[in-house]
C-alpha positions as CSV (number, residue, x, y, z in Angstrom):
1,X,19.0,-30.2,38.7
2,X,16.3,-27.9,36.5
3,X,18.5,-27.6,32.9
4,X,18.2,-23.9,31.3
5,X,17.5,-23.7,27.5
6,X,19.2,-20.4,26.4
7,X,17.1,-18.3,23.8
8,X,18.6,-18.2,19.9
9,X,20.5,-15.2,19.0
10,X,16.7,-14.9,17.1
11,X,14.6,-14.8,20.0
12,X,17.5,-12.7,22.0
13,X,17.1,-9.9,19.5
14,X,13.1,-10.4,19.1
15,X,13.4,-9.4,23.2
16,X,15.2,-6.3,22.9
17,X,13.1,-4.6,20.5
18,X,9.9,-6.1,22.6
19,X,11.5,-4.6,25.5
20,X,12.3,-1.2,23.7
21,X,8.0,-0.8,23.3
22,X,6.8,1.0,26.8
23,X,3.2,-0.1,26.4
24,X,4.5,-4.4,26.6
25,X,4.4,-5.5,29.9
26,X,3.7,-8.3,31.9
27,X,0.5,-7.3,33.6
28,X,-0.8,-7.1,29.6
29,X,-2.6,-9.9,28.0
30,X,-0.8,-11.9,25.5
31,X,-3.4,-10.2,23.0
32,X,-2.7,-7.1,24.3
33,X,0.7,-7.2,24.1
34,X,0.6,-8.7,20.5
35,X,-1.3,-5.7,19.3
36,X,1.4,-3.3,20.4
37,X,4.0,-5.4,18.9
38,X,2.0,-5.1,15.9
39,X,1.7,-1.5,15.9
40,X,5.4,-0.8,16.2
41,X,6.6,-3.1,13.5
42,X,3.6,-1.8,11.0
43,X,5.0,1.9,12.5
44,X,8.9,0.9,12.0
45,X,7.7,0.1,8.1
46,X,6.0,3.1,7.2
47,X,8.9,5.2,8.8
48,X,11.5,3.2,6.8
49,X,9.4,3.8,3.6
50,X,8.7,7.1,4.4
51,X,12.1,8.2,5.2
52,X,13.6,6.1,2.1
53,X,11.2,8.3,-0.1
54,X,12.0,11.3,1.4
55,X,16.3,10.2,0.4
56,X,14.8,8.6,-2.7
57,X,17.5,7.8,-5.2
58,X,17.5,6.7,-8.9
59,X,19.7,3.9,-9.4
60,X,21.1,2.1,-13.0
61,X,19.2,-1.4,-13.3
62,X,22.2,-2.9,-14.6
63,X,24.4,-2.4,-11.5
64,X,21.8,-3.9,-9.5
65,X,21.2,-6.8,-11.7
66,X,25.1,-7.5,-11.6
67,X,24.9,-8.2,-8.5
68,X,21.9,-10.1,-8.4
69,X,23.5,-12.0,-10.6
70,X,26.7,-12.3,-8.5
71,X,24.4,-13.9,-5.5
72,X,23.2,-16.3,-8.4
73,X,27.1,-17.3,-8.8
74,X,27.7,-17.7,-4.9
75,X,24.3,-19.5,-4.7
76,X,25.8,-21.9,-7.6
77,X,28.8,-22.5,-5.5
78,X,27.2,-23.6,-2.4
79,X,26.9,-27.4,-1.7
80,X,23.0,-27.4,-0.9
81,X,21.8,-26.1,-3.5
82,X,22.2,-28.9,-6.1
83,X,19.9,-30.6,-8.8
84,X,16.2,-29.5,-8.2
85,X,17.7,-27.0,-5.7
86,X,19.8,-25.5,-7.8
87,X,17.2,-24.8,-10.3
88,X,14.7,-23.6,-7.7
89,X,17.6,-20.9,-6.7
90,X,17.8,-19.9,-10.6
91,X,13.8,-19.5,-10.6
92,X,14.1,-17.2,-7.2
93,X,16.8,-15.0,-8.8
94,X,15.0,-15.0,-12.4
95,X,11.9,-13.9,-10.4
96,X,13.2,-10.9,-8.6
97,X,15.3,-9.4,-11.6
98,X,11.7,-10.0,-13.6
99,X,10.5,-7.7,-10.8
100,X,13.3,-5.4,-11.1
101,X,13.1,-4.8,-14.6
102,X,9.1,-4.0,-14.8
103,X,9.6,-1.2,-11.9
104,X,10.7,2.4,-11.7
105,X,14.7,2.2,-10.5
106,X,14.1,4.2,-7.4
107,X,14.7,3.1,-4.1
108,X,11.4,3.0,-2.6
109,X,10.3,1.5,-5.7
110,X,12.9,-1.3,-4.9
111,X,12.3,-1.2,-1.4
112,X,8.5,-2.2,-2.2
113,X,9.9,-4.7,-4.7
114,X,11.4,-6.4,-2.0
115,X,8.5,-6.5,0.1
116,X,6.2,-8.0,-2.5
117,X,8.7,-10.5,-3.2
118,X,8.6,-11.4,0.5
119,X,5.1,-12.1,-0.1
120,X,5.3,-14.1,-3.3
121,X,7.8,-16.2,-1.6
122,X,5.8,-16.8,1.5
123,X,2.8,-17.6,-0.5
124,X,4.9,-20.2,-2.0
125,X,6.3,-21.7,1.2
126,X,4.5,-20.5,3.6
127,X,5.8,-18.3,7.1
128,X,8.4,-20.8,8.0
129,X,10.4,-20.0,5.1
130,X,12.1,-16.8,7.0
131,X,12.8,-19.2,9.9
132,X,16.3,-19.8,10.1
133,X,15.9,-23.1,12.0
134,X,14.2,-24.5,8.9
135,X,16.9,-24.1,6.4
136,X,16.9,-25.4,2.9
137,X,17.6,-24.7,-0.6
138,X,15.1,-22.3,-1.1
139,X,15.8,-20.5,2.2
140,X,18.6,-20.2,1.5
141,X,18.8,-18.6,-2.4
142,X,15.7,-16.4,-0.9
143,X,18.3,-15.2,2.0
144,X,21.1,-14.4,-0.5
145,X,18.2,-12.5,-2.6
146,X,17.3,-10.3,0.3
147,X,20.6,-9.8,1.5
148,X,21.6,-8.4,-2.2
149,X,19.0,-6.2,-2.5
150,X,19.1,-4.8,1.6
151,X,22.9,-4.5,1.0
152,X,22.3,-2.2,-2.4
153,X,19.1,-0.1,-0.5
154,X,21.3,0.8,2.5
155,X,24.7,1.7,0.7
156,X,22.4,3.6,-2.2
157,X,20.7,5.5,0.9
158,X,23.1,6.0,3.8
159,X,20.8,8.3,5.5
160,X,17.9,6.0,6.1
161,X,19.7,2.8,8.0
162,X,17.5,0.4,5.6
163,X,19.3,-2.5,7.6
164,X,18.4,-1.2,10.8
165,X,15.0,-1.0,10.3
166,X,14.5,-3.9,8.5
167,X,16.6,-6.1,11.5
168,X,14.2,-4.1,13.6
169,X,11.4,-5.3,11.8
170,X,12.3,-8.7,11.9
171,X,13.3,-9.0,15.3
172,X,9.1,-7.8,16.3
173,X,7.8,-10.4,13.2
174,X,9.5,-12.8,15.1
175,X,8.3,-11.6,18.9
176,X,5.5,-11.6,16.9
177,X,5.6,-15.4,16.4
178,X,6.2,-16.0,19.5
179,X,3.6,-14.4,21.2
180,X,0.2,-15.2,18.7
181,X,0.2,-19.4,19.9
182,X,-0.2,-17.6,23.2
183,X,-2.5,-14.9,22.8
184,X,-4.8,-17.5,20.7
185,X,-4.3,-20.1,23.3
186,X,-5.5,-17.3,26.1
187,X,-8.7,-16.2,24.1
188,X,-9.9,-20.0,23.3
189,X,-9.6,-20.2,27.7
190,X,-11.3,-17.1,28.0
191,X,-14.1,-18.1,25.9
192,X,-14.2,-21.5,27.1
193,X,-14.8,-19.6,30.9
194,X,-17.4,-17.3,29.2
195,X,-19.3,-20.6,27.8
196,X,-19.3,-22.5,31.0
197,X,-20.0,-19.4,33.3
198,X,-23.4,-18.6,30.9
199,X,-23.9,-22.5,30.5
């Protein structure tokens, strides 16, 4: 009896954006299909900035800094996030209100806030730090961070379904994942073909 390992709710929602982009198919190569996985997530982020300038908003800094610091108190409250942790959290939250408070207080400003926040923190931990599998202290006060700030962009801009796109866009980052092992795995046994056919 063959056992069946069921996909995440991750890798479930990675496969229906995949299968929502007409050029992915099966008859593709894993490179191939990479490329157009690429080109719809780096199309879903220039439509979600473009739109969220076009319903650009000013916002007050203090309202969103309240609740930054409210996700500061939850993440003081939660029983990982002790000790070193807890001051790791602190850092995290001190960081994006820094951030905050050196840019214009306009949504696409924010919105790009986020985004090189997302960077800083993966430089800092690396990719795995927006798997969910792979949760820790840090994950977790970086999660709370995101979650503040995607809450505040999508109620301050109900037009633009910020948390739509940005689900959409992490759904492909993770297909995304998925697929490159593959498509790098499928070029090395091309060119290992290449070098014995000319050798």
């Amino acid at each position: 009896k063959r056992s069946v390992i069921q996909p995440t709710q991750q890798e479930l929602k990675a496969e229906l954006e995949v299968l929502k982009i007409s050029e992915v198919n099966q008859k593709n190569t894993f490179q191939r299909n990479y490329n157009f996985i690429l080109k719809e997530n780096l199309s879903e982020a220039q439509n979600l900035k473009n739109t969220l300038i076009q319903n650009d908003f000013v916002f007050t800094r203090k309202e969103l800094l309240a609740r930054l610091n409210r996700a500061a108190e939850n993440l003081s409250r939660n029983p990982s996030i002790v000790g070193d942790a807890e001051k790791t959290a602190e850092k995290l939250v001190e960081e994006i209100k820094r951030r905050v408070e050196a840019t214009p207080a306009k949504g696409s400003n924010l919105l790009q806030v986020r985004k090189e926040f997302d960077h800083w923190v993966e430089s800092q931990k690396g990719a795995n730090i927006f798997d969910p599998t792979k949760e820790g202290a840090f994950s977790i006060a970086n999660r709370e961070i995101r979650r503040t700030i995607n809450s505040f962009l999508d109620e301050k801009a109900p037009n633009v379904a910020v948390k739509k796109s940005l689900a959409k866009q992490s759904a492909l980052f993770n297909a995304l994942d998925n697929v490159a092992p593959k498509a790098a795995l499928e070029a090395d046994t091309a060119i290992k073909r290449f070098l014995q056919r000319a050798g």
